[in-house]
LOVEX-519804 format. One record per residue (C-alpha): x, y negated, z; residue number from 1; chain; residue in three letters. Coordinates in Angstrom, 1 decimal, padded with zeros to 4 digits. Layout:
! residues N
- X:Y:Z:NUM:A:Ala
...
END
This chain:
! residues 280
- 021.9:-029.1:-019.3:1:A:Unk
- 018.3:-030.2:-018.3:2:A:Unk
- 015.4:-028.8:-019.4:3:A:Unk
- 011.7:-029.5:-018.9:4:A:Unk
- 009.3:-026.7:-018.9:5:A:Unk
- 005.4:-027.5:-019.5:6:A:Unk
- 002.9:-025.2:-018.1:7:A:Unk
- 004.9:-024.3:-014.4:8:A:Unk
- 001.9:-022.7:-013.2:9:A:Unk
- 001.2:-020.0:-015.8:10:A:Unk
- 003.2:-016.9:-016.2:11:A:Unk
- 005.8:-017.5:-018.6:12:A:Unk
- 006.6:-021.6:-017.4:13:A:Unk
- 007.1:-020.1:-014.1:14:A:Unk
- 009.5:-017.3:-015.2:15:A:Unk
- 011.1:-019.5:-017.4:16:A:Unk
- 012.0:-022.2:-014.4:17:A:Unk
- 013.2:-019.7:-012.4:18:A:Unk
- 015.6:-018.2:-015.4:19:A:Unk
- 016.9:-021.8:-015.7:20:A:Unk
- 017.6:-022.3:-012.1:21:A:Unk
- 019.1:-018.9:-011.9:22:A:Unk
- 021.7:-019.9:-014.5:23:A:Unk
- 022.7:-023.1:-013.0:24:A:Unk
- 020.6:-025.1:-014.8:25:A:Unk
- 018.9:-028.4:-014.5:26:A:Unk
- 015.1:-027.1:-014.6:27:A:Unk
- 012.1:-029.7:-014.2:28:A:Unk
- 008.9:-027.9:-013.9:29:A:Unk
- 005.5:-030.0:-014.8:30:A:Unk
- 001.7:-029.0:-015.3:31:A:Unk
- -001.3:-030.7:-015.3:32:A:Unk
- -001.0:-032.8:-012.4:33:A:Unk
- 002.5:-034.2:-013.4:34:A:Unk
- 002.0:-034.5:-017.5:35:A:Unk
- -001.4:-034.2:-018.9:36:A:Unk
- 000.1:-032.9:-022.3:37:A:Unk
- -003.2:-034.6:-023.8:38:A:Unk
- -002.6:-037.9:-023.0:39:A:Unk
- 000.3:-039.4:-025.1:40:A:Unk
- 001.6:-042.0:-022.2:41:A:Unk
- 001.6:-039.9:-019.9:42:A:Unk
- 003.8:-037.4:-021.9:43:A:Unk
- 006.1:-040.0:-023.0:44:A:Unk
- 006.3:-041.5:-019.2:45:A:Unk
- 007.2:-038.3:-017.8:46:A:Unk
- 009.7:-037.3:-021.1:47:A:Unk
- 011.2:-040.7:-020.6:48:A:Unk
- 011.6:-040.7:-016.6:49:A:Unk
- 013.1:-037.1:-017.0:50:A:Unk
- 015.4:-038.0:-019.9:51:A:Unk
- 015.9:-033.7:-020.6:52:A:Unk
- 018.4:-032.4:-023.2:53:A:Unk
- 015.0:-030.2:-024.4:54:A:Unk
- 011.6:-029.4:-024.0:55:A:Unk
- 010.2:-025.9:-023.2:56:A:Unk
- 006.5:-026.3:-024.2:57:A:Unk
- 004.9:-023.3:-022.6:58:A:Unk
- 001.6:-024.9:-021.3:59:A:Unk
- -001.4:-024.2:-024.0:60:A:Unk
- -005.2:-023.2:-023.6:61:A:Unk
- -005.2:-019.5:-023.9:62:A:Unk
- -009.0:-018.7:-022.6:63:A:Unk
- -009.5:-016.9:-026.4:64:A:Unk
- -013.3:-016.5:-025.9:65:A:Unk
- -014.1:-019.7:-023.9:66:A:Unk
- -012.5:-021.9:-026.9:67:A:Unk
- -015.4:-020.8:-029.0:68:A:Unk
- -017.7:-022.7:-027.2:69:A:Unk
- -014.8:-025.5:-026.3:70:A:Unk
- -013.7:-026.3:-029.2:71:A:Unk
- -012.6:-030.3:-028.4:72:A:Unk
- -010.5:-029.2:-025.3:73:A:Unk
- -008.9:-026.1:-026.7:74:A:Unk
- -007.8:-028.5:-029.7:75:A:Unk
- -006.5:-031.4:-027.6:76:A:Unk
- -004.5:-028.9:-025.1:77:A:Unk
- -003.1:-026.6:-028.3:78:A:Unk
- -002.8:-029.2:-031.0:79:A:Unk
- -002.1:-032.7:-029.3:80:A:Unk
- -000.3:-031.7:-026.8:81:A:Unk
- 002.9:-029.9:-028.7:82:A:Unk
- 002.0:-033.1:-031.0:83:A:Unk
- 002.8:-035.5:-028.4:84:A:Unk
- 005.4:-034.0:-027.1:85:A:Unk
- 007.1:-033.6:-030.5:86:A:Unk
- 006.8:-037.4:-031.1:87:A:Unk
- 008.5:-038.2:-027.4:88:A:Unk
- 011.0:-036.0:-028.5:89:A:Unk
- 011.6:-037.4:-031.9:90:A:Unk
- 011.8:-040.9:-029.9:91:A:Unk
- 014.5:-039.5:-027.5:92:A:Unk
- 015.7:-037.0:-030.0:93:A:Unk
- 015.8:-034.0:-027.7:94:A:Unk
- 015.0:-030.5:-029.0:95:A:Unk
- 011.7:-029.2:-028.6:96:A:Unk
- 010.8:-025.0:-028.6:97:A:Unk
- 007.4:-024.7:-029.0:98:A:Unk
- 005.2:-021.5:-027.6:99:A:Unk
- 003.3:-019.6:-030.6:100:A:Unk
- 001.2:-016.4:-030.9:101:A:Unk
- 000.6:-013.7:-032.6:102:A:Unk
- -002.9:-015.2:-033.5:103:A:Unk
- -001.8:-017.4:-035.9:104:A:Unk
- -002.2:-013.9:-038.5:105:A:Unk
- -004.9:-012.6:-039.9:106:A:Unk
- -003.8:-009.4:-038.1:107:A:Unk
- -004.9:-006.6:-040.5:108:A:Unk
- -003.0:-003.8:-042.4:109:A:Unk
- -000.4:-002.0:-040.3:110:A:Unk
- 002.8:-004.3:-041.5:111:A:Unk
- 005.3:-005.9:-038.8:112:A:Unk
- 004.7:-009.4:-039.0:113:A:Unk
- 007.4:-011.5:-040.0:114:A:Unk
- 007.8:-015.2:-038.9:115:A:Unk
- 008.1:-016.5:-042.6:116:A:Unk
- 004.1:-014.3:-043.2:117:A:Unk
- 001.1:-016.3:-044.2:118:A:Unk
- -000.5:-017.5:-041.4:119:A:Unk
- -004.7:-017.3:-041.4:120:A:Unk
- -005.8:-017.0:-038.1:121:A:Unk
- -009.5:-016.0:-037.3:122:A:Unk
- -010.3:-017.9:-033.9:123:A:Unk
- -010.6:-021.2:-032.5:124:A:Unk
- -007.9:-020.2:-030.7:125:A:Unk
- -005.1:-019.0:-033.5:126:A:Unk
- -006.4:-021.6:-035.4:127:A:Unk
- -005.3:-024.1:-033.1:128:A:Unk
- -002.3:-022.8:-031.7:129:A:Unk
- -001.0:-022.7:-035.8:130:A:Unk
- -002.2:-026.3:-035.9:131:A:Unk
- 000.0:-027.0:-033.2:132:A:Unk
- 003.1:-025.0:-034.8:133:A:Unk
- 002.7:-027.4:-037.9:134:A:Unk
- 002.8:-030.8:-035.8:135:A:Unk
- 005.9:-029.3:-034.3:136:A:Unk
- 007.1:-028.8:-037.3:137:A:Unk
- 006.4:-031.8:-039.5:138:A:Unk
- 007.9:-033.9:-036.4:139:A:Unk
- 010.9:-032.2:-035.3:140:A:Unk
- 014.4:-031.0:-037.0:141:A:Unk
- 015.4:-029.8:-033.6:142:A:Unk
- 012.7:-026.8:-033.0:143:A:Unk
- 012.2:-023.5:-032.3:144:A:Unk
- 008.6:-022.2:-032.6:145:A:Unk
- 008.7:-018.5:-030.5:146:A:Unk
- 005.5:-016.4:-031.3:147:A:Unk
- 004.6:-014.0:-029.0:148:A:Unk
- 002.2:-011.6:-027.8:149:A:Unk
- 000.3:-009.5:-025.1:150:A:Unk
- 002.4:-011.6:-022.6:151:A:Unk
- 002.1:-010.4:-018.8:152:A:Unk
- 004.0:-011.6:-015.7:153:A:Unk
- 004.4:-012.1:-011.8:154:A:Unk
- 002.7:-015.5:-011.8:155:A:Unk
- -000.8:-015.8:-013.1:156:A:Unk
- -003.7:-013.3:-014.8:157:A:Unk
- -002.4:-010.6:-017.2:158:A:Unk
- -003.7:-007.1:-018.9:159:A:Unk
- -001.8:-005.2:-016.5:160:A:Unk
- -003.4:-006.8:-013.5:161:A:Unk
- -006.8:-007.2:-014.5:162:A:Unk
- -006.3:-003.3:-015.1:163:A:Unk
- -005.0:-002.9:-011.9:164:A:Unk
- -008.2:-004.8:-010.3:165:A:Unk
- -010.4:-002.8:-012.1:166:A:Unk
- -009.6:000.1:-010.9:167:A:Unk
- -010.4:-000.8:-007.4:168:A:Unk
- -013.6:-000.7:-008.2:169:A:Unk
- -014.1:001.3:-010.9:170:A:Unk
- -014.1:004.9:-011.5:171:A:Unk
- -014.2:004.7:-015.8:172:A:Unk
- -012.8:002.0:-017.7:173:A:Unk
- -013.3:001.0:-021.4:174:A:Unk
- -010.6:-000.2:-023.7:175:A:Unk
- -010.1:-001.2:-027.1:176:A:Unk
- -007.9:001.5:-029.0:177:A:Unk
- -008.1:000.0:-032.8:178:A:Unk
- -006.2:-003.4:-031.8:179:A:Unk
- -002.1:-002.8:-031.8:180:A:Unk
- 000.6:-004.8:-030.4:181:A:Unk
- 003.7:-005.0:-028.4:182:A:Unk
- 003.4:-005.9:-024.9:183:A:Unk
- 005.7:-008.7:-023.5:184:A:Unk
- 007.3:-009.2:-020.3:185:A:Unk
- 007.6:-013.0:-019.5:186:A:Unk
- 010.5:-012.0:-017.0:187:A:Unk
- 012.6:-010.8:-020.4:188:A:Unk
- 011.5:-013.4:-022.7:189:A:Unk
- 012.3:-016.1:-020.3:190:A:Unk
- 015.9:-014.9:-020.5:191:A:Unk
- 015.9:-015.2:-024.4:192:A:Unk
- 014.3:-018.4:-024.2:193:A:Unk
- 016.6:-020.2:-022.1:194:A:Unk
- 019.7:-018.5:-024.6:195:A:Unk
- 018.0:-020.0:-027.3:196:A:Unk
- 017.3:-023.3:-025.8:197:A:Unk
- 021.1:-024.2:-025.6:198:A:Unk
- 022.2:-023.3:-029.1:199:A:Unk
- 021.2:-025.3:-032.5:200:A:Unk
- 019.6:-022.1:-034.1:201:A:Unk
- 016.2:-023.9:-034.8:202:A:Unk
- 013.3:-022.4:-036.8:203:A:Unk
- 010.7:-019.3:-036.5:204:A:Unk
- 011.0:-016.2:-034.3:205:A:Unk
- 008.9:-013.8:-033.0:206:A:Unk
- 009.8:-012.6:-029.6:207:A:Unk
- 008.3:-009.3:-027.9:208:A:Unk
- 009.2:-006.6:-026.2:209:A:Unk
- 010.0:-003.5:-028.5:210:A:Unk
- 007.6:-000.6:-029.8:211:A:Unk
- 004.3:-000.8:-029.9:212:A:Unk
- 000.9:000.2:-029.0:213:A:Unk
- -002.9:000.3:-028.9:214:A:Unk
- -004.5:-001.6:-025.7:215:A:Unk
- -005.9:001.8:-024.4:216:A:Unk
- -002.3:003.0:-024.6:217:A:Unk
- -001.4:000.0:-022.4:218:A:Unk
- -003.7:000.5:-020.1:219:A:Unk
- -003.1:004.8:-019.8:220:A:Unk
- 000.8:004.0:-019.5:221:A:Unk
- 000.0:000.8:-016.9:222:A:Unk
- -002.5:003.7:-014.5:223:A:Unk
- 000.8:006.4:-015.4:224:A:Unk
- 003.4:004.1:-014.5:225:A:Unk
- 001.3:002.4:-011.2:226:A:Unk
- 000.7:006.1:-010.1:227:A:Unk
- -003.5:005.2:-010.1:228:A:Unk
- -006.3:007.8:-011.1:229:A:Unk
- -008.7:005.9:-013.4:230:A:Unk
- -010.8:007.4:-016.5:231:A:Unk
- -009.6:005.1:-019.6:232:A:Unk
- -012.1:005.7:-022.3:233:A:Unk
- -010.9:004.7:-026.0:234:A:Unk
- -013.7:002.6:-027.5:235:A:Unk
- -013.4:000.6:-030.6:236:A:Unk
- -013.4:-003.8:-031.2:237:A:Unk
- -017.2:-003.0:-032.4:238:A:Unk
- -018.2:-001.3:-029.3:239:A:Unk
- -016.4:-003.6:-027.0:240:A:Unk
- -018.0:-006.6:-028.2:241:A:Unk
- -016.0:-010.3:-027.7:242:A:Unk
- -016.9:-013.3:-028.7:243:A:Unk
- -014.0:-014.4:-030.5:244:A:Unk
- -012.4:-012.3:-033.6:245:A:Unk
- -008.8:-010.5:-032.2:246:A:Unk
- -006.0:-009.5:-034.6:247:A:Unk
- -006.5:-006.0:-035.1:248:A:Unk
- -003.0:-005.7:-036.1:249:A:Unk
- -000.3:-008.3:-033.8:250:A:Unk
- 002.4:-005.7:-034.6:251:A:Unk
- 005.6:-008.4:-034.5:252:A:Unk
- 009.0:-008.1:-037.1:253:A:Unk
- 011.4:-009.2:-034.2:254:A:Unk
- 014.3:-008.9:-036.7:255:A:Unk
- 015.2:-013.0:-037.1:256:A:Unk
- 016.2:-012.1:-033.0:257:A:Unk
- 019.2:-010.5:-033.9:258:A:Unk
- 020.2:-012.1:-037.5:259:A:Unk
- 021.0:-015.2:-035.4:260:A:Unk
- 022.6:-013.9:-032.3:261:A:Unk
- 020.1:-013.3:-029.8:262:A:Unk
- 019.2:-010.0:-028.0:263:A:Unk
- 016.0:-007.8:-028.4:264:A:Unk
- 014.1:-007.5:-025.6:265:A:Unk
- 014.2:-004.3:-023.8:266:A:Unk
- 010.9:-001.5:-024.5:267:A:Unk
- 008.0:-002.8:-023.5:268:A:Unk
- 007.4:000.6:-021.4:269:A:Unk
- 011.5:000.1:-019.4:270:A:Unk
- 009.5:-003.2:-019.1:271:A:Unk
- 006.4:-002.6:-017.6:272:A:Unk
- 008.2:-000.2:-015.4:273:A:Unk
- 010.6:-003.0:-014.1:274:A:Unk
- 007.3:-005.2:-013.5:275:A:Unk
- 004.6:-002.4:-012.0:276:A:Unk
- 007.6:-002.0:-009.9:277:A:Unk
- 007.9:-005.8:-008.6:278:A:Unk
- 004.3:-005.6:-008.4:279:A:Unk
- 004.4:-002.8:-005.7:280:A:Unk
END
């Protein structure tokens, strides 16, 4: 089987690539420099010349407070990209799995989110990144759209590392405790990716590591686990201030996972242990 993975250079294209390889598969990594996802001949050039049994479409604009200001790009990166790749694919007809968020919810209450939920997302961001979920949609038979949240790996920026940084230099740090969420390993979800990729069980998951938390108990687990002395100080969305409006609740149902086959990944605190230790 070949696959082509968008977005090599981030965190979870680069896992992703790796899991492929690592399996025996054909993997054909591409970012900005081979396929500007924007630019529909250049995606169908590159999807052509390739020829892939599927599409892994992990590249996306994820700056969440930047795309309030950049509207146009944000849009062109999260909503015509997985569009024209889902019409290369519909050419070639190769299946497509599609990279989602938890953003796409308009993430109150204190219910698991379940991948058939009313979608009203609140940013620039969510909004696009559901607008991109529907062209996927609307194009493709062959798809799997995988939601996911509070991703962190070895390649590229993440919670745990800006965390890490900070405390360098810092003696006090300040994090949200009224957002909740499920931290994901891109090392584990890569895994469930590529077993989803090769079977015909399309449609809507949600993918994250299980249990959840609060960012502030994140961050006091990623100082525990990392063996660093840091004050973590529990503030609230209010007093943090962002530019952009974050789900307050991204708790994920990761249920449809097992209904059709697949594994749940691991805790996200056996995870973060496995990746504070790769870190080190």
């Amino acid at each position: 089987m070949k696959v082509l993975v968008t977005g090599v250079k981030g965190q979870l294209g680069h896992d992703v690539v790796n899991e492929l390889t690592g399996r025996g598969l054909e993997a054909v990594g591409v970012d900005i420099d081979e396929m500007d996802i924007t630019d529909r001949a250049s995606v169908d050039k590159v999807i052509g010349q390739v020829s892939p049994d599927a599409v892994i479409h992990c590249a996306a604009y994820t700056a969440v407070d930047a795309a309030e200001e950049n509207q146009e790009l944000c849009r062109r990166v999260n909503v015509e990209g997985p569009r024209n790749i889902a019409m290369a694919c519909r050419a070639l007809d190769i299946k497509m799995l599609q990279i989602s968020t938890d953003y796409v919810f308009e993430g109150s209450g204190d219910n698991f989110w379940k991948p058939e939920d009313v979608c009203v997302p609140q940013s620039v961001y969510g909004r696009t990144k559901y607008e991109g979920e529907l062209a996927v949609r609307e194009l493709l038979d062959k798809y799997f759209v995988v939601r996911i949240a509070w991703a962190f790996g070895i390649n590229g920026k993440n919670f745990v590392k800006t965390m890490l940084k900070l405390a360098e230099t810092h003696d006090t740090i300040r994090v949200v405790n009224d957002q909740f969420g499920s931290p994901t390993y891109t090392y584990d979800l890569a895994r469930l990716l590529v077993d989803m990729i090769q079977t015909e069980k399309y449609g809507i998951y949600h993918a994250t590591n299980e249990g959840t938390c609060s960012w502030y108990e994140f961050a006091c687990a990623i100082f525990r686990e990392a063996g660093v002395k840091v004050n973590v100080v529990p503030v609230t969305t209010a007093e943090y201030g962002a530019k952009a409006k974050r789900p307050a609740n991204s708790r994920m149902d990761n249920g449809k996972l097992e209904e059709n086959g697949f594994r749940r990944l691991p805790p996200w605190q056996d995870a973060l242990a496995r990746y504070i230790a790769q870190l080190q």
